[in-house]
C-alpha positions as CSV (number, residue, x, y, z in Angstrom):
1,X,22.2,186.7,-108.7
2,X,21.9,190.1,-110.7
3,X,20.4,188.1,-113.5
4,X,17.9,187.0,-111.1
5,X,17.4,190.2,-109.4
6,X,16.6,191.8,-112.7
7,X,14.2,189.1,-113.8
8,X,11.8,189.6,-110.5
9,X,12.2,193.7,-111.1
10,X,10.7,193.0,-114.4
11,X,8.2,190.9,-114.0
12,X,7.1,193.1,-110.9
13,X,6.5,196.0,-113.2
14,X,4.8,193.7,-115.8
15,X,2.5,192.9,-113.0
16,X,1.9,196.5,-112.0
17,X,0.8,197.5,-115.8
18,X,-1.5,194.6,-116.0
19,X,-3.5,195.1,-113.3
20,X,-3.6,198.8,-113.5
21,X,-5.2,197.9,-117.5
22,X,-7.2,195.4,-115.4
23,X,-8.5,198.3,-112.8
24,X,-9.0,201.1,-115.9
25,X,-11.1,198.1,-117.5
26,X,-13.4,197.6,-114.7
27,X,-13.6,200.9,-114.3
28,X,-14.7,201.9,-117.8
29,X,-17.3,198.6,-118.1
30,X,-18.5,200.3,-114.6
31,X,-18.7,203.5,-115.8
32,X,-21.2,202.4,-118.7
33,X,-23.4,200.8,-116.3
34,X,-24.9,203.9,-114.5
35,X,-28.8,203.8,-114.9
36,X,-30.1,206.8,-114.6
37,X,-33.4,207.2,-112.3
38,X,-35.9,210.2,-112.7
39,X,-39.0,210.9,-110.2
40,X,-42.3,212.8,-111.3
41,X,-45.0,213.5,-109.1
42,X,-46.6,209.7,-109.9
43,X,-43.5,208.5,-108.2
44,X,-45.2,210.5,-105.2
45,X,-49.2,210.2,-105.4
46,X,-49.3,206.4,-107.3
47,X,-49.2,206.4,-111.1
48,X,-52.9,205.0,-111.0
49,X,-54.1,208.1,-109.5
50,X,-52.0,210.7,-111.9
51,X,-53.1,210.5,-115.1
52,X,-53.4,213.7,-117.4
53,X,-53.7,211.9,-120.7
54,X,-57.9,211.2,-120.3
55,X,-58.6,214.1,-122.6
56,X,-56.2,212.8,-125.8
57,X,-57.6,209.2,-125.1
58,X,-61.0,210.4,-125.8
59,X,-59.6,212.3,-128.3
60,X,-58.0,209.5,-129.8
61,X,-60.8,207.1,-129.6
62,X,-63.0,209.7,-131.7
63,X,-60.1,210.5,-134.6
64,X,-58.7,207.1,-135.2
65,X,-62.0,204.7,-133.5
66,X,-59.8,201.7,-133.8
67,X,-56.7,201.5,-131.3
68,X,-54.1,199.3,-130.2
69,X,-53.5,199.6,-126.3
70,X,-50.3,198.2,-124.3
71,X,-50.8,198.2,-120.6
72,X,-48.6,197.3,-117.5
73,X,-48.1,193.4,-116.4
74,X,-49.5,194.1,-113.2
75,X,-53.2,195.1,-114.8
76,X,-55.8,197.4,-113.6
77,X,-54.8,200.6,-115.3
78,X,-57.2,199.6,-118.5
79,X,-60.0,200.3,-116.1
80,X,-59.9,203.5,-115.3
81,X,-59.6,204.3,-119.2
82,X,-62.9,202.1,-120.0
83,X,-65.0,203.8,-117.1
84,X,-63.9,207.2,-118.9
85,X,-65.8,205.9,-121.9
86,X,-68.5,204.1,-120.3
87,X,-69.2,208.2,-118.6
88,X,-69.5,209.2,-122.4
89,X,-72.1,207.0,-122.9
90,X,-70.3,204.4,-124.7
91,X,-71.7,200.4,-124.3
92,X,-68.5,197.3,-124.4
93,X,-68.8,193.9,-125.9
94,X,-65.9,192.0,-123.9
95,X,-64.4,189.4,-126.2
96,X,-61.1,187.3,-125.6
97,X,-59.0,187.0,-129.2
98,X,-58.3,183.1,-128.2
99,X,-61.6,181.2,-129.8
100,X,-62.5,184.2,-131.5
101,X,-62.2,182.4,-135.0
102,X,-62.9,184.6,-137.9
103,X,-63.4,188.3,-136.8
104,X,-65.2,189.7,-139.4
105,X,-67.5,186.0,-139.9
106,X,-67.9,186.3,-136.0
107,X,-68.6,190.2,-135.3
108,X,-70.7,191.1,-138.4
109,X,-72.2,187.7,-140.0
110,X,-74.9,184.5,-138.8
111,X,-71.5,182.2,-137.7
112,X,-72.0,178.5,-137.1
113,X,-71.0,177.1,-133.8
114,X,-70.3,173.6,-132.4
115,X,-71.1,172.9,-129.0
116,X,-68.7,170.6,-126.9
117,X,-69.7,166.9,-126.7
118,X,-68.9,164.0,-124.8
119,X,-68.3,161.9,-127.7
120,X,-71.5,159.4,-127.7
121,X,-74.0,162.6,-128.8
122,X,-74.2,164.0,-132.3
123,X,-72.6,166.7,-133.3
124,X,-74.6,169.7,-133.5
125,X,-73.9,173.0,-134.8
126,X,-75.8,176.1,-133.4
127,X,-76.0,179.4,-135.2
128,X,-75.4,182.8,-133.7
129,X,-76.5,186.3,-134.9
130,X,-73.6,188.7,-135.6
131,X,-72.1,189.7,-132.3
132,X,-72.1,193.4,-132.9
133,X,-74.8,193.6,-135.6
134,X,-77.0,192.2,-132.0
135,X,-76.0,194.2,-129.9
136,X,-76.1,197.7,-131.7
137,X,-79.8,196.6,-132.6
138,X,-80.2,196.5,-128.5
139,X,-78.4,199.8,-127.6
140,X,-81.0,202.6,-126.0
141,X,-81.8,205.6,-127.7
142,X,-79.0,207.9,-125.7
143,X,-76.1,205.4,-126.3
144,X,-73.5,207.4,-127.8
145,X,-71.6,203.8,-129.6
146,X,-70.3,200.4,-129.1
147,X,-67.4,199.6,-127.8
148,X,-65.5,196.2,-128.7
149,X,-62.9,195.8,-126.7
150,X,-60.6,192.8,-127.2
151,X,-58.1,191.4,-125.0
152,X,-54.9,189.1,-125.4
153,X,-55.5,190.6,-129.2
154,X,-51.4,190.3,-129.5
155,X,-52.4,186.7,-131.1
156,X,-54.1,187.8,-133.9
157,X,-53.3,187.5,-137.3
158,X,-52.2,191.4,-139.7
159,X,-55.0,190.3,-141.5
160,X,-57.4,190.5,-138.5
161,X,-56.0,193.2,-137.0
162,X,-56.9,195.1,-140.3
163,X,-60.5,194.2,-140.3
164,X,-60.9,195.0,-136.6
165,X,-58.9,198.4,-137.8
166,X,-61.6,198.8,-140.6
167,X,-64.7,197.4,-138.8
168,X,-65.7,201.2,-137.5
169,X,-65.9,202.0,-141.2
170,X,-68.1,199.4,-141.7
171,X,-70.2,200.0,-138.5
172,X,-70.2,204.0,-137.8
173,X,-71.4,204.0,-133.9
174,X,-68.4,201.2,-133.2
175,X,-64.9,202.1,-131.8
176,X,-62.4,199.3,-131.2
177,X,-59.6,198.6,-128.5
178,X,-57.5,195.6,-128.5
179,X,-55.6,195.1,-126.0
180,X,-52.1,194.3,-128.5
181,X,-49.5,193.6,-126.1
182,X,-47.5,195.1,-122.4
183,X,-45.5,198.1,-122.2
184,X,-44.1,199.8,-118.6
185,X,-47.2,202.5,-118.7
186,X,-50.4,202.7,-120.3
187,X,-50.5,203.5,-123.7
188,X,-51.8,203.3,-127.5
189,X,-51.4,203.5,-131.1
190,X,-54.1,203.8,-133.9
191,X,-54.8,199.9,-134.6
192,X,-54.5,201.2,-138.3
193,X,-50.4,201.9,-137.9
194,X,-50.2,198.3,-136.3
195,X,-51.7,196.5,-138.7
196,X,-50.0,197.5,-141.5
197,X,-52.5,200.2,-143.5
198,X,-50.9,203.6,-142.2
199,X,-48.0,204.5,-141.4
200,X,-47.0,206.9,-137.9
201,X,-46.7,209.7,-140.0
202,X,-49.8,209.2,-141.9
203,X,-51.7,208.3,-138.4
């Protein structure tokens, strides 16, 4: 009976220190799960309508002319950043990176193109003046540059990246934006860094 007696007051207190290592567990892995929330004043007004970084975008676009941009999932942020340009007397060519083949046989040579068939015609190949060799022929006199802005650009190659990161060397009055991937807020790189020819402290 005493042996007995003994052997349920033990395990009793071997139940009481596991579950009080169990509780300081929990409360440690709880403990290390605090996320920690800050408000601004965008929290407040709407973070489309509180932006104070307009003046070291232009800035940026003028230094560097080629940069890689990483806005929200939602969209609609870009906008307000392109009509800032288009008020500085900037013109865009819209492309889409998907079917943009060669960049630099595309934007700044005479590029073949073969237009879709149904299989019983001949195949035909159309050619097509440089795309921004065109249009910098056709901005007006008080155009301040060219603006080629490329979205889903995330799928392009370093190599292509690098051109598009040179291509304002090549053509003076043309600044680049691709549009390289998402990020929680609006914001951008020099396309140089991303590509691989500078580094952040060089940029």
């Amino acid at each position: 009976m005493l042996a007995s007696a003994s052997l349920n007051c033990g395990g009793a207190r071997w139940y009481n220190v596991q579950e009080q290592r169990r509780k300081k567990m929990i409360a440690n892995v709880r403990s290390k799960r605090v996320v920690r929330c800050s408000l601004g004043i965008g929290d407040f007004i709407g973070g489309d309508l509180v932006k104070f970084d307009i003046g070291r975008w232009l800035s940026d676009v003028e230094q560097h002319k080629a940069l890689a941009i990483y806005t929200p999932h939602e969209g609609g942020y870009e906008g307000r950043y392109l009509s800032r340009l288009q008020r500085q007397g900037y013109y865009f060519l819209d492309l889409s990176a998907r079917g943009l083949g060669d960049p630099e046989t595309t934007l700044t040579k005479v590029h073949p193109v073969c237009p879709a068939h149904l299989g019983k015609q001949p195949i035909a190949r159309w050619y097509f003046p440089p795309e921004v060799d065109y249009r910098l022929e056709a901005l007006p006199p008080n155009a301040k540059g060219l603006v080629v802005w490329i979205i889903e650009a995330k799928v392009l190659s370093k190599a292509e990246l690098q051109f598009l990161a040179l291509l304002p060397t090549l053509r003076p009055k043309v600044r680049v934006i691709a549009e390289c991937g998402n990020w929680r807020k609006f914001m951008w790189k020099p396309l140089s860094e991303i590509a691989g020819l500078t580094t952040s402290q060089e940029a």
